[in-house]
VEXFITI-188712 format. One record per residue (C-alpha): residue in one letter; residue number from 1; x, y, z. Coordinates in nm, 3 decimals, always signed. Layout:
a,NUM,X,Y,Z
...
// end
This chain:
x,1,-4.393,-2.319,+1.408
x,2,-4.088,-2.483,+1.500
x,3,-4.047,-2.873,+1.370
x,4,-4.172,-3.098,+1.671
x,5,-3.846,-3.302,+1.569
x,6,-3.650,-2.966,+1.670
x,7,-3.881,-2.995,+2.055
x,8,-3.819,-3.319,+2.116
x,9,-3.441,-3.343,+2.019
x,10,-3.363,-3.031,+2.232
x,11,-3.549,-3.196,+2.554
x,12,-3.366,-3.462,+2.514
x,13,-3.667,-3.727,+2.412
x,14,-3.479,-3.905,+2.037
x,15,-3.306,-4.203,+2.100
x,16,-3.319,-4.376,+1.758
x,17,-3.524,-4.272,+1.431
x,18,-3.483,-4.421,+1.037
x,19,-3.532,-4.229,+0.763
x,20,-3.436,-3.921,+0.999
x,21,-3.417,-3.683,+0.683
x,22,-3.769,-3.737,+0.555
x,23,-3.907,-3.802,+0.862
x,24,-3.784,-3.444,+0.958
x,25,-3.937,-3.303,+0.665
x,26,-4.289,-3.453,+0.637
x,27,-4.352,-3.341,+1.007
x,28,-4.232,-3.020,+0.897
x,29,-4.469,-2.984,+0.619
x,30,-4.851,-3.132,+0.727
x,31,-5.042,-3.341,+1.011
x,32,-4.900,-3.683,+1.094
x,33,-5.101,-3.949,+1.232
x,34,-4.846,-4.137,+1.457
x,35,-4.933,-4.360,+1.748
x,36,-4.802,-4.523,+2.093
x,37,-4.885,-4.831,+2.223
x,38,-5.015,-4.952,+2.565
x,39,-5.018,-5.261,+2.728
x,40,-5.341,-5.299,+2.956
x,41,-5.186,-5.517,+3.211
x,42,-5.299,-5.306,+3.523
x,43,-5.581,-5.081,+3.621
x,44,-5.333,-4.722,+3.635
x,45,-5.071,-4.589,+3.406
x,46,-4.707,-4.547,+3.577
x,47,-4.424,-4.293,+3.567
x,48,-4.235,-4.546,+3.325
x,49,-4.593,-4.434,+3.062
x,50,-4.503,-4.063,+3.182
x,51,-4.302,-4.017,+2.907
x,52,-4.479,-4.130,+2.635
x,53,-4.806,-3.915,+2.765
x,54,-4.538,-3.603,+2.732
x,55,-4.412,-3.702,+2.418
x,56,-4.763,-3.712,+2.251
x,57,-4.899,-3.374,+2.415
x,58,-4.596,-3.265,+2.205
x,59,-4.699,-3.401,+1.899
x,60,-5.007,-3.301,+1.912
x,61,-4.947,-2.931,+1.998
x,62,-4.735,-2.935,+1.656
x,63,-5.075,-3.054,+1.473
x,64,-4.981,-3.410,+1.455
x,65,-5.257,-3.622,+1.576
x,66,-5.189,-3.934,+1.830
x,67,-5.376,-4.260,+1.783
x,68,-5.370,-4.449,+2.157
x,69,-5.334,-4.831,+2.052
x,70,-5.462,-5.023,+2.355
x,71,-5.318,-5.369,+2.340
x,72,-5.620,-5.543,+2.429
x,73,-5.481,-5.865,+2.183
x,74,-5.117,-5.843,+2.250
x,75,-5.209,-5.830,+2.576
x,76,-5.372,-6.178,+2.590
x,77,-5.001,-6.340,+2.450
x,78,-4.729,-6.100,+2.649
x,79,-4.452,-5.856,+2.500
x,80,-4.128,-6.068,+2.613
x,81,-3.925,-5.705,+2.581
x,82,-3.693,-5.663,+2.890
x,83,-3.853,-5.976,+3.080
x,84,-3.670,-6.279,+3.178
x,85,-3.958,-6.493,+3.229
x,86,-4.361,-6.477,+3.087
x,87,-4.589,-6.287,+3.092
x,88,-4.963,-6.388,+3.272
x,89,-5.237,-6.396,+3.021
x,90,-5.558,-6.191,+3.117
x,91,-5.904,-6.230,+3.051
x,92,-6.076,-6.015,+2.793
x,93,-6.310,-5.840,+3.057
x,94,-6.010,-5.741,+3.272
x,95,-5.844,-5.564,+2.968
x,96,-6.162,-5.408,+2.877
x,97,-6.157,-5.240,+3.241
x,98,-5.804,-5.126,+3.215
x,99,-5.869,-4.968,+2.888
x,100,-6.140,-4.753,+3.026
x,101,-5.879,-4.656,+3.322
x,102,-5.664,-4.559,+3.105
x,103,-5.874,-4.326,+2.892
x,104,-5.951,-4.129,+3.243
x,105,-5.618,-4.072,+3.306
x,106,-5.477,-3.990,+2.932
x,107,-5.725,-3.725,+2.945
x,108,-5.536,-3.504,+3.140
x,109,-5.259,-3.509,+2.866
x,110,-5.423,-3.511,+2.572
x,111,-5.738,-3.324,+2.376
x,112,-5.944,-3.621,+2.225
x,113,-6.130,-3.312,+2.055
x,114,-6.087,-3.094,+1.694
x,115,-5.880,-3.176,+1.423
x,116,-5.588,-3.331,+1.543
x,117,-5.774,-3.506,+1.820
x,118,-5.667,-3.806,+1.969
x,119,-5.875,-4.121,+1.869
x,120,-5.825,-4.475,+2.093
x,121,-5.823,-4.788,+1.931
x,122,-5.775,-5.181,+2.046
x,123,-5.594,-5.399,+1.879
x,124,-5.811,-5.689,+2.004
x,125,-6.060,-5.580,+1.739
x,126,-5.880,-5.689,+1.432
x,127,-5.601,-5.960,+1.616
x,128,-5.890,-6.166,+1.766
x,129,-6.050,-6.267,+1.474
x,130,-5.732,-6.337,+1.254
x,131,-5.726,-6.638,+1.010
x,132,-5.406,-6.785,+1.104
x,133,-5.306,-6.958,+0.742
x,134,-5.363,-6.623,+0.600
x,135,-5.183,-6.472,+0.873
x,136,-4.896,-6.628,+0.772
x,137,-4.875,-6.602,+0.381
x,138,-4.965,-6.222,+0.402
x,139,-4.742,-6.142,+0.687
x,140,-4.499,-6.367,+0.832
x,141,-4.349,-6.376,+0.480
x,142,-4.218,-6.075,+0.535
x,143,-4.009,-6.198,+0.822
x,144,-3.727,-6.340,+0.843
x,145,-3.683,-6.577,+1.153
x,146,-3.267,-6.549,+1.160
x,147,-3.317,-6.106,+1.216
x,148,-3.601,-6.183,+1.468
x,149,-3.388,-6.431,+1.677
x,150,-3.082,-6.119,+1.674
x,151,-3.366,-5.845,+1.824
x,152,-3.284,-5.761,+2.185
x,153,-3.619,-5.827,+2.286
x,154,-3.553,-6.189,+2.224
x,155,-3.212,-6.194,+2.361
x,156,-3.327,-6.222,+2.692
x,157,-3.496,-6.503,+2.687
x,158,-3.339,-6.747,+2.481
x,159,-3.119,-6.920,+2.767
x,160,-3.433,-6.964,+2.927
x,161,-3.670,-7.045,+2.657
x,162,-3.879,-6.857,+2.445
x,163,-4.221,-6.954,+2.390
x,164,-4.375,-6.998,+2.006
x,165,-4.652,-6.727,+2.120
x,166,-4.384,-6.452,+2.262
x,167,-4.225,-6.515,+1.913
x,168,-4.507,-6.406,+1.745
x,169,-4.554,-6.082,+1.932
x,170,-4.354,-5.877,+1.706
x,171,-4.513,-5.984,+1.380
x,172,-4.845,-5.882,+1.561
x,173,-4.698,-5.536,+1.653
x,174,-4.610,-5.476,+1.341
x,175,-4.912,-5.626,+1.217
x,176,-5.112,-5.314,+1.470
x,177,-4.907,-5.047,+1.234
x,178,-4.978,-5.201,+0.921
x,179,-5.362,-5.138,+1.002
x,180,-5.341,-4.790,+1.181
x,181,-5.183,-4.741,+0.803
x,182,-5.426,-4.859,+0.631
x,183,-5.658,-4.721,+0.830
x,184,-5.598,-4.419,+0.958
x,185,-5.272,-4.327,+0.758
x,186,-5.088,-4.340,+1.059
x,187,-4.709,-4.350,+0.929
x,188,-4.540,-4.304,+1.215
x,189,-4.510,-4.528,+1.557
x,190,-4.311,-4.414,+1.874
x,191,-4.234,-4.564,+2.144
x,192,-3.912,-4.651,+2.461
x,193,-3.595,-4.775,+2.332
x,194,-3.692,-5.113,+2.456
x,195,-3.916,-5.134,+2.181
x,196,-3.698,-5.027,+1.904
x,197,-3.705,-5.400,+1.740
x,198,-4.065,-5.415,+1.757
x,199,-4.130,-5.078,+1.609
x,200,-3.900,-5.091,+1.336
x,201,-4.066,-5.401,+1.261
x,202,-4.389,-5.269,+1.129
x,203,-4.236,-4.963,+0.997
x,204,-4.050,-5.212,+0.709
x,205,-4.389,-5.443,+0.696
x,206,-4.540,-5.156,+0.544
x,207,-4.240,-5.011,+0.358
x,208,-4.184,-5.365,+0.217
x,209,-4.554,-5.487,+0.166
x,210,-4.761,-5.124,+0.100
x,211,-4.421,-4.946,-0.120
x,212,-4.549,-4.623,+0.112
x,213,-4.275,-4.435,+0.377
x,214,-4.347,-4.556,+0.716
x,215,-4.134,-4.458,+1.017
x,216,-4.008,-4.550,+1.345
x,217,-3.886,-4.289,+1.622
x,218,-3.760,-4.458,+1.969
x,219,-3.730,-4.232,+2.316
x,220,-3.438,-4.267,+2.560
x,221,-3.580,-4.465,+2.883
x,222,-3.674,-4.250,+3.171
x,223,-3.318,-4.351,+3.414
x,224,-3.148,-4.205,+3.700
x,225,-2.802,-4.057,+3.681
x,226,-2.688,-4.424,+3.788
x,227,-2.883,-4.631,+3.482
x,228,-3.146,-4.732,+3.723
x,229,-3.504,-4.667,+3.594
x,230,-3.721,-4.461,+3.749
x,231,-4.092,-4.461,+3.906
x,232,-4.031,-4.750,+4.135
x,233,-4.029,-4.727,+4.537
x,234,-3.979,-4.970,+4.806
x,235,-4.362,-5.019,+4.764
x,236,-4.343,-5.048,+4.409
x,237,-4.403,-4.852,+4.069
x,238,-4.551,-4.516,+4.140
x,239,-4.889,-4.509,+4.006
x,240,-5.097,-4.198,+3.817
x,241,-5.390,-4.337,+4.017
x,242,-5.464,-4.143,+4.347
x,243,-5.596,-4.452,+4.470
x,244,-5.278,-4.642,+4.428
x,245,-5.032,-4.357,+4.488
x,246,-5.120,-4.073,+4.699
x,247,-5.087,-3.713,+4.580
x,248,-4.865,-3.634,+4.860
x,249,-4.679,-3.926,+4.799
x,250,-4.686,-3.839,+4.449
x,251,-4.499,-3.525,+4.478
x,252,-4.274,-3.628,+4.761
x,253,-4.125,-3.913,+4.516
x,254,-4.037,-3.610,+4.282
x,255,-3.966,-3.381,+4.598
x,256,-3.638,-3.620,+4.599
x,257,-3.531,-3.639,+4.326
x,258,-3.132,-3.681,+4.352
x,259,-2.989,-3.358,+4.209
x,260,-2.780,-3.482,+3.895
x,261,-3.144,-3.646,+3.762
x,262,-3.346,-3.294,+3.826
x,263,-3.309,-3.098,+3.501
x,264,-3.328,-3.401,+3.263
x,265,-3.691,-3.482,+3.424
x,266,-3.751,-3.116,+3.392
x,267,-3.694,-3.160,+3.035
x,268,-3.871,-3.472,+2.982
x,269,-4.172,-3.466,+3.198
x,270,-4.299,-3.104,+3.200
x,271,-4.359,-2.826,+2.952
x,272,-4.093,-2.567,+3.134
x,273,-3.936,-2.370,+2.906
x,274,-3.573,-2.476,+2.822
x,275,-3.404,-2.154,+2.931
x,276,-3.588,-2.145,+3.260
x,277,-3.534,-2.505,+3.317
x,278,-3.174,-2.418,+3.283
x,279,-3.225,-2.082,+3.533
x,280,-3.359,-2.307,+3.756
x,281,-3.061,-2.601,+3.813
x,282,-2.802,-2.339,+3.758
x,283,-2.716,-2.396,+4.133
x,284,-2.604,-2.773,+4.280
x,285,-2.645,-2.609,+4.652
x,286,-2.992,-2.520,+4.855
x,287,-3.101,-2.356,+4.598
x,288,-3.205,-2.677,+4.372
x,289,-3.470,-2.750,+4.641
x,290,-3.662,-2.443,+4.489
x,291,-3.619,-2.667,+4.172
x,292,-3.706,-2.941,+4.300
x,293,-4.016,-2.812,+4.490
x,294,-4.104,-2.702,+4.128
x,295,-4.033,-3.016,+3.906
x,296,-4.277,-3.183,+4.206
x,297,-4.603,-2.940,+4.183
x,298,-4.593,-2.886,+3.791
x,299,-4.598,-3.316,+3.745
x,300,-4.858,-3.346,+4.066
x,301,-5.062,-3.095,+3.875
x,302,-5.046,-3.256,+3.539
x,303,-5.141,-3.610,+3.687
x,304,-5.384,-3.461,+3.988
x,305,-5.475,-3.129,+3.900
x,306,-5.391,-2.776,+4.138
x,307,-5.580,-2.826,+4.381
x,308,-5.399,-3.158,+4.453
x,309,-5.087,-3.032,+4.376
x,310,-5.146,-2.731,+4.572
x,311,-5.194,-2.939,+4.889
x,312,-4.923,-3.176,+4.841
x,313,-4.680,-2.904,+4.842
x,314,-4.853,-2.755,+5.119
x,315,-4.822,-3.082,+5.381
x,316,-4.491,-3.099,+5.278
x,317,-4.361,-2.766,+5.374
x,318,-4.557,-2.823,+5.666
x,319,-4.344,-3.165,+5.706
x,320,-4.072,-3.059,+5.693
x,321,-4.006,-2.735,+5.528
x,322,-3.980,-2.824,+5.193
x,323,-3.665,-3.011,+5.299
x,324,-3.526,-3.353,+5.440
x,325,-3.734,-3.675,+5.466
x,326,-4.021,-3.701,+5.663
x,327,-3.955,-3.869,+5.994
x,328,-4.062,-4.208,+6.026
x,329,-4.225,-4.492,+6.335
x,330,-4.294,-4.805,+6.382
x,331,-4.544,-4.970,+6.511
x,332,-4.649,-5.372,+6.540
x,333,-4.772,-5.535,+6.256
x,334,-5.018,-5.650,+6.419
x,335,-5.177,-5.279,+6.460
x,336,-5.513,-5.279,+6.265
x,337,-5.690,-4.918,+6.343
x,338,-5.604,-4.566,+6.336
x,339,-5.702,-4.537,+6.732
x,340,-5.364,-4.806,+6.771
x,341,-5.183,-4.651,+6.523
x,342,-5.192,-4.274,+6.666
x,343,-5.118,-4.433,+7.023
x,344,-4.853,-4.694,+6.876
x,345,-4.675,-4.381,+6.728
x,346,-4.684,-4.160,+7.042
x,347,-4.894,-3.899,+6.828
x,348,-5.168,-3.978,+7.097
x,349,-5.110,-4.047,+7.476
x,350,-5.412,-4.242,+7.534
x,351,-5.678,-4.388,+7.315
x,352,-5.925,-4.121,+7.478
x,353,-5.682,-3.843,+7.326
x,354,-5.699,-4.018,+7.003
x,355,-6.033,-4.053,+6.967
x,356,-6.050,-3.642,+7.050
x,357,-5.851,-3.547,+6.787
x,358,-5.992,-3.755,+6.540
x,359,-6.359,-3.602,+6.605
x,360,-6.210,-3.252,+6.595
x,361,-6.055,-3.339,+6.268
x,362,-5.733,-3.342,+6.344
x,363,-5.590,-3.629,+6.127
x,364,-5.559,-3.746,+5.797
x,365,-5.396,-4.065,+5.691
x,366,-5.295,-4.047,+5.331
x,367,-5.478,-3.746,+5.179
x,368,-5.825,-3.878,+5.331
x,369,-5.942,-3.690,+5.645
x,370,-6.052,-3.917,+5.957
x,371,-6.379,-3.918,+6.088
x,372,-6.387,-4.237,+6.252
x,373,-6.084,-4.343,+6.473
x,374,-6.183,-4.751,+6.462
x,375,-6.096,-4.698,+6.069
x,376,-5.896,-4.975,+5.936
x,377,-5.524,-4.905,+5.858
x,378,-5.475,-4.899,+5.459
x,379,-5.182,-5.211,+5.376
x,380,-4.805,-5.143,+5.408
x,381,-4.681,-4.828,+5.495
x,382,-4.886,-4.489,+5.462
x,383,-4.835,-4.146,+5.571
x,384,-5.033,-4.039,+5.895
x,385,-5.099,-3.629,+5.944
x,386,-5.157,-3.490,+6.298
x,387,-5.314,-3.140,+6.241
x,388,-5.131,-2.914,+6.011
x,389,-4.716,-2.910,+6.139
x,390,-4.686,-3.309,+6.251
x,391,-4.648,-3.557,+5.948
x,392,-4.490,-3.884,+6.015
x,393,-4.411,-4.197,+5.764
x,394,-4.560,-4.534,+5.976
x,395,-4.417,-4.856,+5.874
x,396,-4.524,-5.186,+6.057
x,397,-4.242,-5.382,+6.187
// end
C-alpha cells in the first residue's frame, strides 16, 4: 500500500512536517494514532474543517487511526491564532451540544468502527480539573516564554494586547498531545498551517519530557488563486449543516468555483483520482463547467448524501443550465410571507395565483417544498423555486 505521506504530498495537503524522514517511515511500517483538533465554538462544521475531515479519511484508509479532540476546555479560554481581538467564552452546556453536532456530521467522513476506528475525546475532561501549581512545575517548565512570544499566533495580537489566558493556550494544546500520548499512543498531531506553533509545541513537550518521537505535520490553508480563504459568502461561512446552508446552495458555492482554484479543490476535497482530476481541468474553456458540475455533486454528496446531491445538480441545470448565475429580485424588506414574496417578485400576478400554485405544489423556497403560502420568509436572502425551469435568488432591499 502506498505510504499515506506519498497521498497526501501528491494532492497537495503537506505544508510543514519535523522529523520528515522518520515520520515517513513509521507510517510506512504500522498503525499510527494521530489526531486533529476542533474547536466547538458553533453548532456545524465549515468548509475551512473540510480539509481536515479529508485529510483524516486519508489516514485512516492507510490503517492509521484518527483520534477527534473536541476542545471542550480550550474552548472555554479562546485559541488567539489568526484573530486580532478575543475570543467569547462559552458555557460548558453549549460546548457539550456542539460536540454532539459535530459527531453527526464527522460521520459521513469517517468509520468510528474496527480496528483503526476513530475514537472522540474532550479535552475538558482532563483540562478542567487541572491543579494549577502542578501545572506549572510539570509543564510550563518546558517552555520558554521568549520562543512563545516569536510564534505567529501571538504576533497578532501583541500591539493590541494579549491576554495572560490566550498565553496559556498553547501550553494547554500541547498539554492535549501529551495525554492522547500517554494515553492512546497517539504520536502524531495534524492540523492548518495556522496552527503550526501550537502543534509543534506538544510534539517537543513530549519529545523533551517523555524521551519518545512525537511529530507534527501542518496542511496548506484551503485559499483561492488570489490568497483569499475559502468557504465564506456574502452571508457568511458556508456551513456542512443543511439547516444553515442549503444543499442547493451548497453545491452552487462549488458550482462557481473560479477556474484557476478548480483542480486544487479537486485534489484536496474529494477522493478523484489524480489522473482523472487532471483529464478533467485539461481544458480552461466550456469544458471546465463539466468539471466544475463534478467537483460540486461529489462534495454535496460527501456532506449531504446522493440523493441531495442528486437534486442540487438537478435545480441547477434546471436554473440555468448548469451555467451562469442564477438571476436575482428584489423585493421590500419589509416582505414577511411567501404569498408577498411570489407577488413582490412577479413569479405570481396576484395573491390568488400565488396561493394556486402553492397548493398545487408548485414552489419550494430553499430545498423545503411549500404547502402553506402565509409561511414566513426564512432571514436574509434565500433561493425561491417556481415549478421545475424558474429559480430566482430574492434579496430584500
Amino acid at each position: 500500500m502506498q505510504n499515506v505521506m506519498d497521498t497526501l504530498r501528491a494532492r497537495g495537503f503537506i505544508k510543514q512536517t519535523v522529523y520528515e524522514e522518520e515520520l515517513y517511515e513509521l507510517l510506512g511500517k504500522e498503525s499510527v494514532p494521530f489526531y486533529i483538533g476542533f474547536d466547538p465554538t458553533a453548532d456545524s462544521l465549515h468548509v475551512g474543517h473540510f480539509m481536515q475531515l479529508v485529510a483524516m479519511r486519508h489516514m485512516q484508509l492507510a490503517g492509521h487511526k484518527p483520534i477527534i479532540l473536541i476542545g471542550g476546555g480550550t474552548a472555554m479560554v479562546g485559541d488567539p491564532s489568526g484573530r486580532t481581538d478575543m475570543r467569547s467564552m462559552m458555557t460548558k452546556e453549549t460546548i457539550a451540544y456542539h460536540v454532539e453536532c459535530f459527531k453527526k456530521q464527522m460521520a459521513r467522513f469517517i468509520s468510528f468502527e474496527g480496528e483503526n476506528g476513530a475514537i472522540v475525546v474532550n479535552n475538558a475532561d482532563w483540562l478542567l480539573w487541572l491543579n494549577y501549581i502542578d501545572f506549572l512545575r510539570d509543564i510550563g517548565v518546558h517552555f520558554s516564554v521568549n520562543k512563545m512570544l516569536t510564534a505567529e499566533c501571538f504576533k497578532a495580537r501583541m500591539e493590541r494586547g494579549l491576554s495572560f489566558l490566550e498565553f496559556n493556550y498553547m501550553l494547554m494544546q500541547a498539554y492535549d498531545f501529551l495525554v492522547l500520548h500517554q494515553k492512546y499512543g497517539c504520536s502524531l498531531e495534524l492540523g492548518g498551517d495556522d496552527q503550526w506553533s501550537n502543534i509543534l509545541a506538544g510534539a517537543d513537550l513530549i519529545r523533551r519530557k517523555e524521551r519518545k518521537p512525537a511529530f507534527a505535520m501542518t496542511f496548506q490553508l484551503l485559499t483561492t488563486s488570489e490568497g483569499k480563504k475559502m468557504g465564506k459568502t456574502q452571508k457568511g461561512a458556508v456551513w456542512l449543516d443543511e439547516n444553515k446552508t442549503s444543499p442547493y446552495e451548497f453545491y452552487q458555492y462549488w458550482r462557481n468555483t473560479a477556474d484557476d482554484d478548480v483542480e486544487k479543490c479537486f485534489c484536496l476535497l474529494t477522493f478523484v483520482p489524480l489522473d482523472e482530476i487532471k483529464e478533467l481541468c485539461r481544458y480552461r474553456d466550456e469544458r471546465m463547467n463539466a468539471a466544475k458540475e463534478r467537483l460540486a455533486f461529489e462534495l454535496t454528496q460527501m456532506v449531504h448524501g446522493k440523493d441531495a446531491a442528486e437534486l442540487a445538480r438537478s435545480q441547477a441545470r434546471a436554473a440555468f443550465g448548469g451555467e451562469g448565475e442564477m438571476p436575482e429580485k428584489e423585493i421590500p424588506a419589509d416582505t414577511s410571507t411567501l404569498l408577498g414574496a411570489l407577488v413582490a417578485t412577479g413569479l405570481c400576478k396576484s395573491n390568488g395565483e400565488a396561493r394556486r400554485l402553492v397548493e398545487q405544489g408548485g414552489v419550494s423556497v430553499g430545498d423545503v417544498k411549500a404547502t402553506d403560502a402565509n409561511m414566513p420568509l426564512p432571514a436574509g436572502e434565500f433561493i425561491l423555486h417556481k415549478g421545475k425551469k424558474v429559480h430566482v435568488r430574492v434579496v430584500r432591499k
